[in-house]
C-alpha positions in Angstrom: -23.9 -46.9 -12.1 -25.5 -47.3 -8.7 -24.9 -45.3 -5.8 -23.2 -47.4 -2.7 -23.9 -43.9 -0.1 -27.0 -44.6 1.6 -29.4 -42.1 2.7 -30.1 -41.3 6.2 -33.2 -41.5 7.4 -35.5 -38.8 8.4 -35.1 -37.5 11.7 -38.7 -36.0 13.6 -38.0 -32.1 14.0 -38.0 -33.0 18.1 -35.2 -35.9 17.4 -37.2 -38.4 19.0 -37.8 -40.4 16.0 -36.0 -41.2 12.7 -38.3 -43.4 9.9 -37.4 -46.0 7.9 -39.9 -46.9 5.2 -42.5 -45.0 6.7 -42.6 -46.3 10.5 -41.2 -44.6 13.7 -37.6 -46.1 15.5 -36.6 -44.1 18.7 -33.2 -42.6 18.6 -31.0 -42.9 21.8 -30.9 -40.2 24.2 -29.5 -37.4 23.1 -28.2 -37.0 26.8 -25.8 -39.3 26.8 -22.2 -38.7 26.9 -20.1 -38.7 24.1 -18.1 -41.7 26.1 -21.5 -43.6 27.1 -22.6 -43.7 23.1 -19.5 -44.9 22.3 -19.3 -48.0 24.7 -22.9 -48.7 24.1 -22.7 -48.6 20.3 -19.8 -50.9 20.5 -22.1 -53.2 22.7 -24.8 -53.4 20.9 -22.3 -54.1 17.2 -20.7 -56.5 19.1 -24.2 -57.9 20.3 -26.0 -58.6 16.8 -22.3 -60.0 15.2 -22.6 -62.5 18.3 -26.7 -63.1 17.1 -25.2 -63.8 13.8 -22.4 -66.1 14.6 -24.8 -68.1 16.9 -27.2 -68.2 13.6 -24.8 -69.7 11.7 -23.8 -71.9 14.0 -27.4 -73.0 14.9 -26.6 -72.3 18.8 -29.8 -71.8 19.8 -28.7 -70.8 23.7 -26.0 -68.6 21.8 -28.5 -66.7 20.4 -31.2 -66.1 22.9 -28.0 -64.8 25.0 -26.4 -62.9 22.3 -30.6 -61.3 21.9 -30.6 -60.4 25.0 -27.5 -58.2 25.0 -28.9 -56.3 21.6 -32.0 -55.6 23.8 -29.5 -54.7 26.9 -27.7 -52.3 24.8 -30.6 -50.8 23.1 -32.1 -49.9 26.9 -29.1 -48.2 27.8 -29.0 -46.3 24.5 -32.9 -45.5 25.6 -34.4 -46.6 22.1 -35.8 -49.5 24.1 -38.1 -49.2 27.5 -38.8 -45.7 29.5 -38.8 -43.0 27.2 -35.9 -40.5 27.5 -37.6 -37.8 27.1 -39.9 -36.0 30.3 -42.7 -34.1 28.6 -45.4 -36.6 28.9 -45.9 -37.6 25.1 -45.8 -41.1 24.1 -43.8 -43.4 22.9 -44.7 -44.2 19.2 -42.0 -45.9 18.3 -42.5 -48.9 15.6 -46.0 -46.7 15.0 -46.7 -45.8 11.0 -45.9 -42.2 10.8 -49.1 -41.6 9.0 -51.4 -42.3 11.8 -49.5 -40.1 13.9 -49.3 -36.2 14.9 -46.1 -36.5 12.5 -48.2 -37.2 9.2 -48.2 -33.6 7.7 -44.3 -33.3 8.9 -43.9 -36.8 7.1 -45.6 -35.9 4.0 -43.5 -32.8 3.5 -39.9 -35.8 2.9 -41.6 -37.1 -0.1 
């Protein structure tokens, strides 16, 4: 039998990070309140349904729009543009973990 439960992705011990087949995504700022997240998760859901609707419809204008309101959301959540956090490091999101200061971390999942 096969297991529907998915696995969630590893998490960088400073929560900047979580990996998905061995490359960096930003998490959203962990600053936000509980109300914020909330509304901008419900955004951004509603934003990629409308990115799907317009591909089936092949609404090219539809889409583009509907793009830019994932990207919208996914500033305000801070996994897109300035980084959230104020310590100076940098942003290596969509970098492979393995080039990384995270490698030894990383190599400790498997």
């Amino acid at each position: 039998m096969v297991s529907l439960v998915s696995k969630t992705p590893p998490v960088t011990p400073d929560g900047r990070y979580f990996v998905v087949r061995g490359r960096f995504w930003r998490t959203s700022n962990p600053d936000l309140s509980a109300a914020d997240r909330t509304r901008l998760v419900a955004a951004l859901m509603s934003a990629r349904r409308a990115v799907a609707a317009a591909r089936r419809d092949a609404d090219v204008d539809q889409e583009a729009r509907a793009h830019a309101a994932v990207d919208q959301a996914k500033h305000e959540l801070g996994e897109r543009g300035p980084v959230w956090w104020t310590d100076g490091a940098p942003d290596l999101n969509r970098h492979m973990v393995r080039t990384t200061i995270y490698a030894d971390w990383f190599a400790t999942m498997a």
